[in-house]
VEXROVEX-80190 format. One record per residue (C-alpha): x, y, z; residue number from 1. Coordinates in nm, 3 decimals. Layout:
+---------+---------+---------+------+
|      xx |      yy |      zz | resi |
+---------+---------+---------+------+
|       X |       Y |       Z |  NUM |
...
+---------+---------+---------+------+
This chain:
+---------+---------+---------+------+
|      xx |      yy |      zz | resi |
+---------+---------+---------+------+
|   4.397 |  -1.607 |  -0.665 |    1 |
|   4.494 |  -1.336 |  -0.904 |    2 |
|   4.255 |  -1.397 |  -1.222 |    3 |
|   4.493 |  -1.411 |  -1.449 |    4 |
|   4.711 |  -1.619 |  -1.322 |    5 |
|   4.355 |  -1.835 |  -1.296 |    6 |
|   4.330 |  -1.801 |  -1.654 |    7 |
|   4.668 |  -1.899 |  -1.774 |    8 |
|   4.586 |  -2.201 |  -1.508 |    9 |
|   4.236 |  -2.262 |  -1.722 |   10 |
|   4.454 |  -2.269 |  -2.080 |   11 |
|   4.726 |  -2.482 |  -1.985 |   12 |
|   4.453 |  -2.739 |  -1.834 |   13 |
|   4.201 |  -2.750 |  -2.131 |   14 |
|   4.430 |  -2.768 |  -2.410 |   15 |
|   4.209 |  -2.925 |  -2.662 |   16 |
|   4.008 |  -2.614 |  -2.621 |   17 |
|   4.262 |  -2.380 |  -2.619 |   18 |
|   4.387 |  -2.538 |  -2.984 |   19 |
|   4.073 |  -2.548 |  -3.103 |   20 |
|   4.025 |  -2.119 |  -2.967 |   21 |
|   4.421 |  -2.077 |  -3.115 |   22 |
|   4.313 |  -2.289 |  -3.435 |   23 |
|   3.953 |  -2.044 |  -3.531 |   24 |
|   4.187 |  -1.693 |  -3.434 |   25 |
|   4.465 |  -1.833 |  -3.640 |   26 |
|   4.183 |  -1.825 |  -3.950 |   27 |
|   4.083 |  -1.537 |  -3.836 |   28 |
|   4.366 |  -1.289 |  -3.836 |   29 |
|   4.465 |  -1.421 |  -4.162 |   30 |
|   4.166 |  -1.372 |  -4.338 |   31 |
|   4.192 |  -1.007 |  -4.174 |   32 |
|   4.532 |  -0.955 |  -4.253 |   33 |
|   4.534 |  -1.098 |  -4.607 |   34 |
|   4.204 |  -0.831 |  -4.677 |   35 |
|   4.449 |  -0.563 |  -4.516 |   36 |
|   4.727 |  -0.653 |  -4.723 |   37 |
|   4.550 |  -0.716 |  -5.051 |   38 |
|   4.372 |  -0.373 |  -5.049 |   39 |
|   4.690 |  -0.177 |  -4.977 |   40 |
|   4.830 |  -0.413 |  -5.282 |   41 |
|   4.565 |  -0.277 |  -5.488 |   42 |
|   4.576 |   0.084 |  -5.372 |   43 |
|   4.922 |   0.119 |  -5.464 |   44 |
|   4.905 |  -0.027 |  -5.821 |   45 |
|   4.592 |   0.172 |  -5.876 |   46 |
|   4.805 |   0.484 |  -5.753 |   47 |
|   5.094 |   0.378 |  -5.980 |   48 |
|   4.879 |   0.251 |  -6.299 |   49 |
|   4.692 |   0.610 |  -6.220 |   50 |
|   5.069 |   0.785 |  -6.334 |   51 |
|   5.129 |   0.533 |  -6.576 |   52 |
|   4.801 |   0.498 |  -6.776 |   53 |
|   4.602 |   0.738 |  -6.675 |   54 |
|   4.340 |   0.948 |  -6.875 |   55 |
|   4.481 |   1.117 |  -7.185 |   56 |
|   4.257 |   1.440 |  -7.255 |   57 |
|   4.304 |   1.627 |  -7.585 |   58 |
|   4.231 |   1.947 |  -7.591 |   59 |
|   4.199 |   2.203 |  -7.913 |   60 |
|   4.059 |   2.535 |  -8.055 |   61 |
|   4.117 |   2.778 |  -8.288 |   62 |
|   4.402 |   2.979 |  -8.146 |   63 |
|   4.565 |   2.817 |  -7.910 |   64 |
|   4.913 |   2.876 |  -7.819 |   65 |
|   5.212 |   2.665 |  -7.658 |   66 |
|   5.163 |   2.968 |  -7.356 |   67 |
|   4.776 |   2.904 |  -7.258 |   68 |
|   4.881 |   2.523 |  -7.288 |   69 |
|   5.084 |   2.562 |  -7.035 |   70 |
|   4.869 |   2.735 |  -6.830 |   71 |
|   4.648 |   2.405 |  -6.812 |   72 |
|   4.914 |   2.233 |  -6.644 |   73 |
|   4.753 |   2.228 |  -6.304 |   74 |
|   4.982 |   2.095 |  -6.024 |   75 |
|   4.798 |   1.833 |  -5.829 |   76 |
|   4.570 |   1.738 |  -6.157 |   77 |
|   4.785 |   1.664 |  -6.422 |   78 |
|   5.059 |   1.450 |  -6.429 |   79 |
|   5.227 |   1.502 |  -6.773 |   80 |
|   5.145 |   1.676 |  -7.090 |   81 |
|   5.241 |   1.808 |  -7.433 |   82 |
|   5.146 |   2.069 |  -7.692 |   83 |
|   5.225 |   1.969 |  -8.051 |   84 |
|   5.337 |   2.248 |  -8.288 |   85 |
|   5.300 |   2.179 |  -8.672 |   86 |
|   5.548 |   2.362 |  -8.880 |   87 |
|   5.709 |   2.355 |  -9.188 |   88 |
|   6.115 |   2.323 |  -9.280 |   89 |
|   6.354 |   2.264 |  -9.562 |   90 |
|   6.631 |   1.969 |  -9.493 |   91 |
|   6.986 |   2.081 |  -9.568 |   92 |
|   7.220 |   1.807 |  -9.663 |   93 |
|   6.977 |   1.572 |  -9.707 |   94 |
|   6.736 |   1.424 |  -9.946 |   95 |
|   6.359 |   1.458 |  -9.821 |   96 |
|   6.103 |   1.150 |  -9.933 |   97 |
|   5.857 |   1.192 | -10.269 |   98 |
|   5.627 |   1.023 | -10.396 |   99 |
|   5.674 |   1.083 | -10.755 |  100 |
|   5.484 |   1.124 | -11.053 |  101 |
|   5.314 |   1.487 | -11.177 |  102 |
|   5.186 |   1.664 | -10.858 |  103 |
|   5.489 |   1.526 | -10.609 |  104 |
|   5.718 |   1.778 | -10.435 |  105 |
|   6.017 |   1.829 | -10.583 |  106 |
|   6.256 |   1.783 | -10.324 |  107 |
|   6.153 |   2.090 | -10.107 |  108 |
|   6.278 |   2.334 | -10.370 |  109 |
|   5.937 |   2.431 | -10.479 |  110 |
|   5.747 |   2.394 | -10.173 |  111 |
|   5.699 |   2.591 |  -9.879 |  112 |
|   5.867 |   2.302 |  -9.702 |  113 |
|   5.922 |   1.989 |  -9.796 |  114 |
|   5.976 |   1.810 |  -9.423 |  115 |
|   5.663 |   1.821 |  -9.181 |  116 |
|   5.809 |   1.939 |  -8.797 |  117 |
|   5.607 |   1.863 |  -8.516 |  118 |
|   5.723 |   2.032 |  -8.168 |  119 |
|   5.639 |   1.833 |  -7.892 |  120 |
|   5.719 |   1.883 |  -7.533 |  121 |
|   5.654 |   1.517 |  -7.428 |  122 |
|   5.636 |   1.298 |  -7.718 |  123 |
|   5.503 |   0.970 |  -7.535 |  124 |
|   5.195 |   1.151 |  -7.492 |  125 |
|   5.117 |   1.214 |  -7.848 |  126 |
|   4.822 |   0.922 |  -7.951 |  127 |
|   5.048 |   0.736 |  -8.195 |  128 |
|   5.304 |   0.682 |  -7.934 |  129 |
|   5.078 |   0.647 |  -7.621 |  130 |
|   4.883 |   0.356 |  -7.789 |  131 |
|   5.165 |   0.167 |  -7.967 |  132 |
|   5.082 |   0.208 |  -8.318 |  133 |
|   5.374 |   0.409 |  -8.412 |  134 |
|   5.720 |   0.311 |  -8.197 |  135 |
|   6.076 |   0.394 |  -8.124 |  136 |
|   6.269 |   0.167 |  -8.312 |  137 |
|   6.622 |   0.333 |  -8.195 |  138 |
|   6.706 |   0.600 |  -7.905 |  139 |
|   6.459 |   0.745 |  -7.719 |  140 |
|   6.164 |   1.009 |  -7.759 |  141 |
|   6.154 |   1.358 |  -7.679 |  142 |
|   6.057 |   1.452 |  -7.322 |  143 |
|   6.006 |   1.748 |  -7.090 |  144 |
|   6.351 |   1.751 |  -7.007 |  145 |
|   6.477 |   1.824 |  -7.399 |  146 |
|   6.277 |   2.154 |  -7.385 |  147 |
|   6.602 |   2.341 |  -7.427 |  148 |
|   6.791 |   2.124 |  -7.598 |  149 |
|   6.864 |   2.057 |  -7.963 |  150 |
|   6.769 |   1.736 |  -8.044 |  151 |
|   6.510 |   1.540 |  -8.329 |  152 |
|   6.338 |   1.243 |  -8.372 |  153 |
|   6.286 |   1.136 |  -8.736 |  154 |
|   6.114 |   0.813 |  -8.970 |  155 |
|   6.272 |   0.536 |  -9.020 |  156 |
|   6.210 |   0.575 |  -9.390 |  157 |
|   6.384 |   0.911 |  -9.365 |  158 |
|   6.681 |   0.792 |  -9.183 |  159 |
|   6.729 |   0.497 |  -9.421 |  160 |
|   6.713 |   0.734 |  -9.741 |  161 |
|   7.008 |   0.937 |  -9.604 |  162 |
|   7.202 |   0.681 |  -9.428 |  163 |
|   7.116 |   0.891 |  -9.096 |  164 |
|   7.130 |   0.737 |  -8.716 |  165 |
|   7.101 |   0.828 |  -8.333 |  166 |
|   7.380 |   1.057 |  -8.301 |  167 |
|   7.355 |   1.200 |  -8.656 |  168 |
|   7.353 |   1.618 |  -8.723 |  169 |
|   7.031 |   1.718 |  -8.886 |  170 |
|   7.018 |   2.078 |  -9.015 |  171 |
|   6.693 |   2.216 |  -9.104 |  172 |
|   6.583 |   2.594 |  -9.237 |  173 |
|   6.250 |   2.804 |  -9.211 |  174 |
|   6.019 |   2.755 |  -9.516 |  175 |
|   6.101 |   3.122 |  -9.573 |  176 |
|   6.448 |   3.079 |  -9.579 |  177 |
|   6.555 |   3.311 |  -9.289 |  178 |
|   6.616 |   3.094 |  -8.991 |  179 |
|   6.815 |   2.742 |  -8.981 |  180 |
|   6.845 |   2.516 |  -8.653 |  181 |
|   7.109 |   2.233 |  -8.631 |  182 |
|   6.941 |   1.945 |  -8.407 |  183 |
|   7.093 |   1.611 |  -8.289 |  184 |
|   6.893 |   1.261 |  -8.393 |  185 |
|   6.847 |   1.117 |  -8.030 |  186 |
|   6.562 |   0.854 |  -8.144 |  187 |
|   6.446 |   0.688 |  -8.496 |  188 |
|   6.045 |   0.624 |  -8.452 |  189 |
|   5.845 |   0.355 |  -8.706 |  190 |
|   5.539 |   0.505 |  -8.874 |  191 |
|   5.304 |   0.225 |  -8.988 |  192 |
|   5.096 |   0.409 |  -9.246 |  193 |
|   5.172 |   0.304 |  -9.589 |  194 |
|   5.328 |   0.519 |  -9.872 |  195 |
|   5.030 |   0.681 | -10.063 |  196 |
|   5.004 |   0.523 | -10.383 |  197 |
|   4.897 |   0.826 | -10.543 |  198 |
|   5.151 |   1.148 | -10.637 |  199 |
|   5.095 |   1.368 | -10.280 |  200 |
|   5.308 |   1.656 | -10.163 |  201 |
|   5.660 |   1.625 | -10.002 |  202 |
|   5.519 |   1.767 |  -9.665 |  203 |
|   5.205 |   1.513 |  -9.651 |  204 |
|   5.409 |   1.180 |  -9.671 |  205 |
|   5.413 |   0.980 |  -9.354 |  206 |
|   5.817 |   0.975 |  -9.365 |  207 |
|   5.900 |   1.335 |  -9.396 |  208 |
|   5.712 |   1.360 |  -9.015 |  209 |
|   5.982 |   1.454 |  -8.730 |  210 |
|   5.974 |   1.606 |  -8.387 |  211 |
|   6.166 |   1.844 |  -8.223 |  212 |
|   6.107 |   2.069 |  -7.896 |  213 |
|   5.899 |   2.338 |  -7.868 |  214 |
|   6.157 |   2.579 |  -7.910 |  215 |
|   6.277 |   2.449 |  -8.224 |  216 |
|   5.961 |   2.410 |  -8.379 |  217 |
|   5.905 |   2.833 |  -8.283 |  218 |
|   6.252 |   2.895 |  -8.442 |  219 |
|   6.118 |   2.731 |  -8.762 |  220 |
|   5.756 |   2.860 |  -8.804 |  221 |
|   5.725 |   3.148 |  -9.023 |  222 |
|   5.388 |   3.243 |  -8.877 |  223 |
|   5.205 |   3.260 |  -8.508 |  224 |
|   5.306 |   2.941 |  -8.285 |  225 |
|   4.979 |   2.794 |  -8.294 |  226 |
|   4.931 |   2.502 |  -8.142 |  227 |
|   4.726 |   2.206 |  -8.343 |  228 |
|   4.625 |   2.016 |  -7.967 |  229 |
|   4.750 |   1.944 |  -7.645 |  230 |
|   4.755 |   1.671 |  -7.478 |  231 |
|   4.683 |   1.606 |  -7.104 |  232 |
|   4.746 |   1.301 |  -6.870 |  233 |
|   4.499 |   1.306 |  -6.560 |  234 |
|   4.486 |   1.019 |  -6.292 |  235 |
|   4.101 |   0.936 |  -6.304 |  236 |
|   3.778 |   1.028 |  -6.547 |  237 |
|   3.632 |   1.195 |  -6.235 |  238 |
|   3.884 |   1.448 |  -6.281 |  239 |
|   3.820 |   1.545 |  -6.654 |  240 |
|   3.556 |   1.742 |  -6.531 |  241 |
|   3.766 |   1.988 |  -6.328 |  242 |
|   4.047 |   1.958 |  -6.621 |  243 |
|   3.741 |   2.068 |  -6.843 |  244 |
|   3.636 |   2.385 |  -6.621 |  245 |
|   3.968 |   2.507 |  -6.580 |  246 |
|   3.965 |   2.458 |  -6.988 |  247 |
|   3.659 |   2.691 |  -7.050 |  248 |
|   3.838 |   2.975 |  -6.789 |  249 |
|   4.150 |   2.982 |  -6.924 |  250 |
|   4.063 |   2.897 |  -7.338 |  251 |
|   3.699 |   3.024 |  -7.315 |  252 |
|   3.395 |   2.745 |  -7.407 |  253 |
|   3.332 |   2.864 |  -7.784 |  254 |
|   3.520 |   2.607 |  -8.072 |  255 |
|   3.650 |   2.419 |  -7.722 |  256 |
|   3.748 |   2.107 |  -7.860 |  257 |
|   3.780 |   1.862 |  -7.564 |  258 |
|   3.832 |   1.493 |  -7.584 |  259 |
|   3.821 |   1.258 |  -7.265 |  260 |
|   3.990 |   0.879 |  -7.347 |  261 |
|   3.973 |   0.657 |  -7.081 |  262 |
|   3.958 |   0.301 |  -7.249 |  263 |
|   4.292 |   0.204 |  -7.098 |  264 |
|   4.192 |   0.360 |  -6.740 |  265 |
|   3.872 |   0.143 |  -6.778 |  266 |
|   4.086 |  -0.174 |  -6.882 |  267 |
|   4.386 |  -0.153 |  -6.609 |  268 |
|   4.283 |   0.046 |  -6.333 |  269 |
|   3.893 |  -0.060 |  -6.277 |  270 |
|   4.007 |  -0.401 |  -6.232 |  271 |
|   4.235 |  -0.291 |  -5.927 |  272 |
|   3.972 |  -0.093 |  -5.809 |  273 |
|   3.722 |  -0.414 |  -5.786 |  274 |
|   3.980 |  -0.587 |  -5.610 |  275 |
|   4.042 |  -0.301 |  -5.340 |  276 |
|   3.649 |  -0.352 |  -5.290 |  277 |
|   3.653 |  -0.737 |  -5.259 |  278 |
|   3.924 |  -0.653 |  -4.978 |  279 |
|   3.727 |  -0.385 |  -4.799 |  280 |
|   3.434 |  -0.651 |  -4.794 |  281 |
|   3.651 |  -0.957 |  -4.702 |  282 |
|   3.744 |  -0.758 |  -4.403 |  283 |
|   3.410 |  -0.675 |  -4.248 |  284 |
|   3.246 |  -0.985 |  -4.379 |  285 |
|   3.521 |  -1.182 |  -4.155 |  286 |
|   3.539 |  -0.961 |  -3.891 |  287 |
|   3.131 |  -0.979 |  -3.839 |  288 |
|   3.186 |  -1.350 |  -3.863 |  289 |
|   3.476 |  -1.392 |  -3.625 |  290 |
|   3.266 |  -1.212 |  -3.408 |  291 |
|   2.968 |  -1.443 |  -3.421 |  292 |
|   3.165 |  -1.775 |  -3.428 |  293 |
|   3.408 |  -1.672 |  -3.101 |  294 |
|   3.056 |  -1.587 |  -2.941 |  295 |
|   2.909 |  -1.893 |  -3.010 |  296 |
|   3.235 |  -2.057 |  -2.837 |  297 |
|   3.301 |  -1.899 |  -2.569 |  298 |
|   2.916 |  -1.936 |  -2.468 |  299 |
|   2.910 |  -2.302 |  -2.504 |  300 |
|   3.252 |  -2.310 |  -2.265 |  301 |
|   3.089 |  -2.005 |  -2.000 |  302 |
|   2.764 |  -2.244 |  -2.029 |  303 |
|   3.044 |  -2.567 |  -1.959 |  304 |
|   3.205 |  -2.386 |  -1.640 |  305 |
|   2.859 |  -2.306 |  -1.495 |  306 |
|   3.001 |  -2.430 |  -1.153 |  307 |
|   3.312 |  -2.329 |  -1.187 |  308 |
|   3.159 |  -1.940 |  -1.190 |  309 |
|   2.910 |  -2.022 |  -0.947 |  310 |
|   3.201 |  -2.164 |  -0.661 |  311 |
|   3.396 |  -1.868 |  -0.738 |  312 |
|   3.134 |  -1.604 |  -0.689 |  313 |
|   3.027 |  -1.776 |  -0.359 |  314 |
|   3.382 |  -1.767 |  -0.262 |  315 |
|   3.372 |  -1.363 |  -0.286 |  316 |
|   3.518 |  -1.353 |  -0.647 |  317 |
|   3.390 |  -0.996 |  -0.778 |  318 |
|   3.176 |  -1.059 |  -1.122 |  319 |
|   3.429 |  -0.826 |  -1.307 |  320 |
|   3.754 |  -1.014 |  -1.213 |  321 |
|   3.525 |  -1.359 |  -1.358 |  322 |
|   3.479 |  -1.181 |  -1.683 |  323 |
|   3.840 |  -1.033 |  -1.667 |  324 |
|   3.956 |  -1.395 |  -1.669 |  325 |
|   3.799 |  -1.438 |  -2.007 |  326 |
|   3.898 |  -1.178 |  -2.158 |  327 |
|   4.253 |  -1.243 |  -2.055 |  328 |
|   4.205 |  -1.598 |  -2.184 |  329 |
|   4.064 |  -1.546 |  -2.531 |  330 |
|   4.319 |  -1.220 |  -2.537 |  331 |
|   4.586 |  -1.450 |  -2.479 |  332 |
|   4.493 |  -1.697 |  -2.750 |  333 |
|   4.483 |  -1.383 |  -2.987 |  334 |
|   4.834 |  -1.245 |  -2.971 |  335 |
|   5.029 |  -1.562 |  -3.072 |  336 |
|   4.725 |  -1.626 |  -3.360 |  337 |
|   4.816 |  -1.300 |  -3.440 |  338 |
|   5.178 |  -1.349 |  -3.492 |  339 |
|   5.110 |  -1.678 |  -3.663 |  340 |
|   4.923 |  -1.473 |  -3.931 |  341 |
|   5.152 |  -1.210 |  -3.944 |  342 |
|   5.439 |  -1.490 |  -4.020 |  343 |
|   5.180 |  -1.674 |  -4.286 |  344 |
|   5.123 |  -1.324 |  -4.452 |  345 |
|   5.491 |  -1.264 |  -4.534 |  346 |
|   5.522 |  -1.600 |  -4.645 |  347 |
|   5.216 |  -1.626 |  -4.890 |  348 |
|   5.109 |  -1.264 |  -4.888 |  349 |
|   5.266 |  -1.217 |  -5.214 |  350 |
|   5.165 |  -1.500 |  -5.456 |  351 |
|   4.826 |  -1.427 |  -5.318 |  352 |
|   4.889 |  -1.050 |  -5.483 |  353 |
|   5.042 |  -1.194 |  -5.778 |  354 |
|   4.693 |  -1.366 |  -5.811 |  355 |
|   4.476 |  -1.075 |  -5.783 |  356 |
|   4.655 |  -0.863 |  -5.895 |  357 |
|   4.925 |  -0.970 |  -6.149 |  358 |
|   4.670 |  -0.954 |  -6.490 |  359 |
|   4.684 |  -0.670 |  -6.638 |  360 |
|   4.826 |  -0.617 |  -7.004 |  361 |
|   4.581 |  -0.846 |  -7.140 |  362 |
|   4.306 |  -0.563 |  -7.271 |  363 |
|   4.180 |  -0.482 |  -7.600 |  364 |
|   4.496 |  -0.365 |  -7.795 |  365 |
|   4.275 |  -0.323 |  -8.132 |  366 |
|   4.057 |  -0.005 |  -8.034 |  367 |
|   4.019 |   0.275 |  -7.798 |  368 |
|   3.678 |   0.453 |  -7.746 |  369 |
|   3.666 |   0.752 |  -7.558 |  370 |
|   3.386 |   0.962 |  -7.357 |  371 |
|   3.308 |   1.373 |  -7.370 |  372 |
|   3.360 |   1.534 |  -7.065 |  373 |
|   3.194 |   1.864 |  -7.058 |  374 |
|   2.965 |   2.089 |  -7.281 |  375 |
|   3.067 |   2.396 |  -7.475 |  376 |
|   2.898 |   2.661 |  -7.631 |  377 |
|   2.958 |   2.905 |  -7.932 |  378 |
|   3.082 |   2.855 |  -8.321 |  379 |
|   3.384 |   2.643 |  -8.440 |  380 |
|   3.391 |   2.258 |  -8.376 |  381 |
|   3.226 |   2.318 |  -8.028 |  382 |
|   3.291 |   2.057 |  -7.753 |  383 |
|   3.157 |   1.756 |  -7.636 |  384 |
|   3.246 |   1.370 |  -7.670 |  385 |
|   3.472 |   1.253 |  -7.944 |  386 |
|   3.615 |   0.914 |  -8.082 |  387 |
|   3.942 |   0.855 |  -8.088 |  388 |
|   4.086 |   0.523 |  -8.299 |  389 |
|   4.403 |   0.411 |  -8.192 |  390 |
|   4.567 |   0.070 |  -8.028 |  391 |
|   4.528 |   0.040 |  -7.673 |  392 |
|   4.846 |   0.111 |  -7.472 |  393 |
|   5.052 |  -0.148 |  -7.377 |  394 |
|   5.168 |  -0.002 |  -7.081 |  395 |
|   5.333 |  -0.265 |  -6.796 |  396 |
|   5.256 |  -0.244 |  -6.487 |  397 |
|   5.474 |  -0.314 |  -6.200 |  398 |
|   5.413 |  -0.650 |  -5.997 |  399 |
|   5.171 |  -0.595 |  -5.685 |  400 |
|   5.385 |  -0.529 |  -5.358 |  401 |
|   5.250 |  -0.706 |  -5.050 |  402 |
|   5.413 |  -0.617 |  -4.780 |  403 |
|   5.354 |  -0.658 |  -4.389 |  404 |
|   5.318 |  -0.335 |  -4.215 |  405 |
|   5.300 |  -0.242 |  -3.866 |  406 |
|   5.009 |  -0.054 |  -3.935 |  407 |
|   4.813 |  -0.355 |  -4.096 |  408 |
|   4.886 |  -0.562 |  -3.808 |  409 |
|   4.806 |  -0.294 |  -3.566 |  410 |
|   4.463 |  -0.304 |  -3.739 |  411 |
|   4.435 |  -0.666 |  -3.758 |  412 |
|   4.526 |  -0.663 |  -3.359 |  413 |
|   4.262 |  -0.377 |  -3.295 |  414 |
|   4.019 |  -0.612 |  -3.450 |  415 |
|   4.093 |  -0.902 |  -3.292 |  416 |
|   4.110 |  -0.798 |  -2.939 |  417 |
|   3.750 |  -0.614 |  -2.988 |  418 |
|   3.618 |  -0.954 |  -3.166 |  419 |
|   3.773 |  -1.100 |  -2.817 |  420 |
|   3.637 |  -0.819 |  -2.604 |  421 |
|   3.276 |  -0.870 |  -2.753 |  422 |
|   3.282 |  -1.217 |  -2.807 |  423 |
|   3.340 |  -1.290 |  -2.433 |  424 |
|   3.172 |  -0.985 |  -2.246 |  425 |
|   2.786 |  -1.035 |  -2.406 |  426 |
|   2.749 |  -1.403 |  -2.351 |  427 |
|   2.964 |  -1.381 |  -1.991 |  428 |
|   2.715 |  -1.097 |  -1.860 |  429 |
|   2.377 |  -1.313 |  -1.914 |  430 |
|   2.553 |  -1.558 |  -1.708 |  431 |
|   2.687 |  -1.385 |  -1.453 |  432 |
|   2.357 |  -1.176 |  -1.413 |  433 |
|   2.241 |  -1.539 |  -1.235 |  434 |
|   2.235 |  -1.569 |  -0.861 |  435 |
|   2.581 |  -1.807 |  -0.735 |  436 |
|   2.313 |  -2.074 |  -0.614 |  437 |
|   2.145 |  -2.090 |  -0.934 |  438 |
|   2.491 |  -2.171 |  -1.119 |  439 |
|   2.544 |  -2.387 |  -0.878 |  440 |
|   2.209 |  -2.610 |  -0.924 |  441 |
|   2.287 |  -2.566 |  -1.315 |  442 |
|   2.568 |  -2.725 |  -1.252 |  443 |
|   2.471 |  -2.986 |  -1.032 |  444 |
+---------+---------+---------+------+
């Protein structure tokens, strides 16, 4: 008789057995499955909370312009980043902040410049923003696509004291007088430092801040564009290191100022990271056990059909057509366990993600330390590891995606037919080392 027809014979006659077999795979390629799915789950959030959080790196020395800021923006390393570009201007048609009292500015008449200009090139990325200390309370922010564009984002104390809103004109001159730029108010931001209480320049007061594109900011300056920082957004801390030797070619190591913050990586993404691991180890700690358990069954039911084996061998049955019957059976058992997990994984997959996965947002919001990456030589501020105070970001997340792939159940399927394959092979080849008359007097 053709062995596996024998062994589709053998499961429809020993049912008990064969739901007990289906029952253990069913556990099995779940387990295996739900490891699969949860650690591609957690690589994709760790990919996306890589783009989204990140590691901000500031970087900063004596001389550095918007153009060798640029020139740090190394495809494949960083994802976003900004230069900021202190300046001074005069408002036209409207009313900067004072403070008052002997000392104060006097409306930007007597000054060099009464409003402080920042140009940015992504202003998200700029620590106040990034951390959620200072907000947009109206419009939007300045990003990389505004670089030609005439646009500003101003204080809400500012826009209050002139009546001025998202859509507004805002015209601005050079603190020498010679150049003028006409932007568009596309954003209102919320500064929470406090009014000093003491008489301070026009130009120093929190509310007379406002950004505007690089361009503007280099229409504005009256000196060389120097750049006060820049700010760079990296996926890991393991890559601050090449971010930092690409620093030292381009800016040279002396006065390097270079400032690795990866609180908020530590607080979102390590989490993910530990969860990817508990997958990985899920999956070979239940595919070693599978393994061991389907062994330990199949030997007890070889060790049960003692005579069976030992008619069939004295019959003529070759010893590879016995074991082939096994195979087939516990094979058999596999595929519709197999499909059984594949339909519990869609159904539960998901709120099992949302449980590992679906926590994030809760970190420290009151502080954010930060590690040096890097050494530098020479004079100026030097470089090495810095401090940075600021809020945590409260950056969401999206929700885990669990999904069923063909490739995870190709995997789970690999496994399971080799936990079949070994699980029946070693314990059928002790037994069918044995003579046909020995099985035979086992049995008997």
């Amino acid at each position: 008789m053709n062995f596996v027809k024998r062994a589709g014979l053998s499961l429809s006659g020993r049912r008990s057995r064969t739901a007990a077999l289906l029952g253990v795979f069913v556990v099995i390629c779940a387990l295996l499955l739900g490891g699969f799915l949860l650690r591609g789950a957690a690589a994709r959030q760790e990919a996306d909370a890589q783009r989204a959080v990140g590691v901000d790196v500031s970087v900063g020395r004596k001389g550095l312009t918007a153009d060798l800021a640029d020139r740090l923006d190394v495809p494949g390393l960083v994802h976003r980043y900004t230069a900021e570009l202190p300046v001074r201007a005069v408002p036209r048609g409207f009313t900067p902040l004072t403070s008052g009292g002997p000392g104060a500015g006097g409306g930007g008449r007597r000054e060099r410049g009464a409003l402080e200009v920042h140009g940015v090139r992504d202003l998200g990325l700029l620590l106040p923003f990034s951390y959620g200390s200072t907000r947009i309370t109206s419009g939007r922010g300045i990003g990389p696509g505004d670089a030609g564009a005439h646009v500003a984002v101003i204080e809400r104390r500012l826009a209050e004291r002139n009546g001025l809103a998202v859509g507004d004109t805002l015209r601005l001159r050079s603190a020498d007088g010679r150049r003028s730029a006409v932007s568009r108010i596309v954003g209102v931001f919320r500064d929470p430092t406090r009014d000093p209480a003491r008489p301070m320049p026009s130009h120093m007061l929190p509310g007379n801040l406002l950004y505007v594109p690089m361009a503007t900011a280099r229409r504005l300056g009256t000196g060389p564009a120097r750049v006060d920082r820049a700010v760079y957004r990296i996926g890991s801390p393991d890559r601050a290191e090449r971010l930092h030797a690409e620093a030292v070619r381009v800016l040279g190591g002396g006065g390097l100022r270079f400032t690795v913050n990866d609180k908020a990586y530590r607080d979102q993404v390590r989490p993910i990271q530990r969860v990817g691991a508990f997958a990985d180890l899920v999956v070979h700690v239940i595919a070693l056990a599978g393994a061991l358990i389907l062994s330990l069954l199949v030997t007890l039911q070889v060790r049960e059909r003692r005579g069976e084996l030992g008619v069939l061998l004295a019959l003529g049955e070759k010893k590879w057509k016995l074991l082939g019957q096994h195979v087939v059976e516990v094979a058999a058992v596999a595929l519709p366990a197999l499909a059984l997990a594949a339909l519990a994984g869609a159904l539960g997959g998901q709120r099992v993600g949302d449980a590992f996965l679906d926590h994030h947002g809760d970190g420290d919001t009151d502080s954010r330390s930060s590690s040096g990456s890097g050494s530098g030589s020479g004079s100026g501020s030097g470089s090495g590891s810095g401090t940075v105070a600021a809020g945590a970001p409260d950056t969401p997340l999206a929700p885990p995606t669990v999904r069923v792939g063909p490739a995870d159940l190709g995997r789970v399927a690999g496994i399971a037919l080799g936990i079949s394959l070994v699980a029946t092979v070693v314990p059928g080849i002790g037994v069918l080392r044995l003579h046909p008359r020995s099985l035979l007097l086992d049995a008997a």
